[in-house]
C-alpha positions in Angstrom: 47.6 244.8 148.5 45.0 242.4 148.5 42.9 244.1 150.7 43.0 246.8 148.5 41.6 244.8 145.7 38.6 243.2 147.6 37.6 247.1 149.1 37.5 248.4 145.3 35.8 245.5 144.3 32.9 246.3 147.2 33.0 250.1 146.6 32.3 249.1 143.0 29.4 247.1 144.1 27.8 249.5 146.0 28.0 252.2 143.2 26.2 250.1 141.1 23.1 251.5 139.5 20.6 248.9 138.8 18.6 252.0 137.0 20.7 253.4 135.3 22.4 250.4 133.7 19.1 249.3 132.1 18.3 252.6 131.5 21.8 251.7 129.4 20.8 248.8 128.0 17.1 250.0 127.1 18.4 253.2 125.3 20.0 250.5 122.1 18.1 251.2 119.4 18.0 247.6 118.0 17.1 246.5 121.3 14.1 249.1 121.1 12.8 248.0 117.6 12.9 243.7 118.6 11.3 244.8 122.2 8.9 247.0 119.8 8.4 243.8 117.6 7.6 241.4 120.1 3.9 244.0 120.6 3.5 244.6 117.0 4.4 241.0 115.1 4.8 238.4 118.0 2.0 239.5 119.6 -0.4 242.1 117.2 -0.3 240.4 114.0 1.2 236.2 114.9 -1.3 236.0 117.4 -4.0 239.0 117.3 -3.5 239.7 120.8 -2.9 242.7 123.8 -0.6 242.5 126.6 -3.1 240.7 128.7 -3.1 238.2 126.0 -6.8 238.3 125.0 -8.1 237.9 121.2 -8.9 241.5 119.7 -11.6 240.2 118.3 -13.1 239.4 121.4 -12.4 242.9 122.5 -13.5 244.7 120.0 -15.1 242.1 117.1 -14.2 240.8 113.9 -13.3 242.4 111.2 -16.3 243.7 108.7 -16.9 241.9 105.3 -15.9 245.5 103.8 -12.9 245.7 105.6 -11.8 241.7 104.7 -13.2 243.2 100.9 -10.5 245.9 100.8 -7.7 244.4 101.7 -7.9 241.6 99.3 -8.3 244.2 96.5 -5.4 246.3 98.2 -3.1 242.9 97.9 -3.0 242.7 101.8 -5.8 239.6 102.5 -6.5 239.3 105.9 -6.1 235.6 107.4 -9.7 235.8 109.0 -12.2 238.1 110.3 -11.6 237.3 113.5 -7.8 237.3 113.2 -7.1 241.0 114.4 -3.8 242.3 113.5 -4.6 246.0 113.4 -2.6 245.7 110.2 -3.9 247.5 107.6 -1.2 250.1 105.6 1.4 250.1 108.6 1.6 253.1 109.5 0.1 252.4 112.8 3.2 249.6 113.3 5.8 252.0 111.9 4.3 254.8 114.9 5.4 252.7 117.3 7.8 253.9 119.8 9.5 253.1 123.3 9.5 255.7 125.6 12.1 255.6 128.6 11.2 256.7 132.1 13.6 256.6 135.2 12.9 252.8 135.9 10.5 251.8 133.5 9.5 252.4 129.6 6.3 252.4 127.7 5.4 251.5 124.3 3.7 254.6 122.7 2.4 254.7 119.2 0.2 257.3 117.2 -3.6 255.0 117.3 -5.8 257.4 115.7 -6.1 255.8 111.9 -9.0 256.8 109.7 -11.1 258.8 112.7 -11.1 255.6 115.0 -9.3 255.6 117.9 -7.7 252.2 117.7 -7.1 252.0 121.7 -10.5 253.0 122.0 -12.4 250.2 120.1 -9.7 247.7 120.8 -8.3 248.4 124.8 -5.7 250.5 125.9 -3.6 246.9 126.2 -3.0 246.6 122.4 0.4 248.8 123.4 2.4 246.5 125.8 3.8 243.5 126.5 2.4 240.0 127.4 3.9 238.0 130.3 5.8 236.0 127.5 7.1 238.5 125.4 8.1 240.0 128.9 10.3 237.0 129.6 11.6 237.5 126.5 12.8 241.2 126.8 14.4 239.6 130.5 16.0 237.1 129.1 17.7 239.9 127.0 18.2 242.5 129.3 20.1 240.0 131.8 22.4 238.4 128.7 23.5 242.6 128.4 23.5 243.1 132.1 25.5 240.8 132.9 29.2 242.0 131.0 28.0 245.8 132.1 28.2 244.5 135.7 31.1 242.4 135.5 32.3 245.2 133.9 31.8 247.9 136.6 32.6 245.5 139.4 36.5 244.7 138.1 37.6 248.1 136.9 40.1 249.3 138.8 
C-alpha cells in the first residue's frame, strides 16, 4: 500500500508543468495589475527609470519649461525637469497591459500620446522590468507556486 503512495506521488511529479502552472499563476488579474505597477509607479514615476534601470532623462532629456508650465496649470506639477515619469493625463499608465506567451509575458501598452512615439524618444526599455522589480514578481510567483505544487504532488 505504501508503495502505491510513493509511485503516485512520483507520477505526480513528473506530470508537473512548470509552464503551465505559471502560466496559472501569471493569468491573476491582481497579480497582472501589481506586476504592471512595479513598471509604471515603482519604476516610471518613483524613480523615472526603464528596465535597464537608466534615468529617462538621460535617454531622452528633460522635460521642456512648456511642458513643466502645463502641468502646473493642469494641477499635475511635475517634481523636476529631469524627473521623467512619462506621466502626464494617464492614459499612457492606464494602456498598460501584460501579455502572456507560452513561457514568458511582456508588458505592452499603447505609447503613441500627442503624435510622439513615447518608445521612440524614450527607448523601447520604458515597458519592462528592472532586475529589482524582477525579484519582486519572483518572490511572488514562488509564494503561489509553492501550494499549486504541493497541491499537484499530494492529490491522490
Amino acid at each position: 500500500m505504501a508503495f502505491n503512495s510513493i509511485r503516485k506521488i512520483a507520477s505526480n511529479v513528473q506530470a508537473l508543468d512548470e509552464s503551465r502552472l505559471i502560466n496559472r499563476i501569471l493569468s491573476n488579474r491582481d497579480l497582472q495589475e501589481a506586476i504592471l505597477d512595479l513598471n509604471r509607479r515603482g519604476q516610471l514615476y518613483e524613480k523615472g527609470i526603464n528596465a535597464q534601470g537608466e534615468q529617462l532623462s538621460s535617454i531622452g532629456g528633460n522635460y521642456s519649461p512648456l511642458t513643466m508650465q502645463i502641468s502646473l496649470d493642469e494641477g499635475r506639477p511635475k517634481r523636476s525637469n529631469s524627473h521623467i515619469d512619462l506621466h502626464d493625463t494617464g492614459a499612457f499608465y492606464g494602456s498598460f497591459r501584460i501579455i502572456l506567451g507560452e513561457k514568458e509575458f511582456f508588458i505592452q501598452a499603447d505609447t503613441m500620446k500627442d503624435g510622439t512615439d513615447l518608445q521612440r524618444e524614450w527607448g523601447e526599455e520604458i515597458l519592462g522590468l528592472t532586475i529589482e522589480s524582477k525579484q519582486i514578481l519572483n518572490d511572488w510567483v514562488h509564494e503561489r507556486i509553492i501550494p499549486l505544487v504541493r497541491k499537484q504532488i499530494f492529490s491522490t
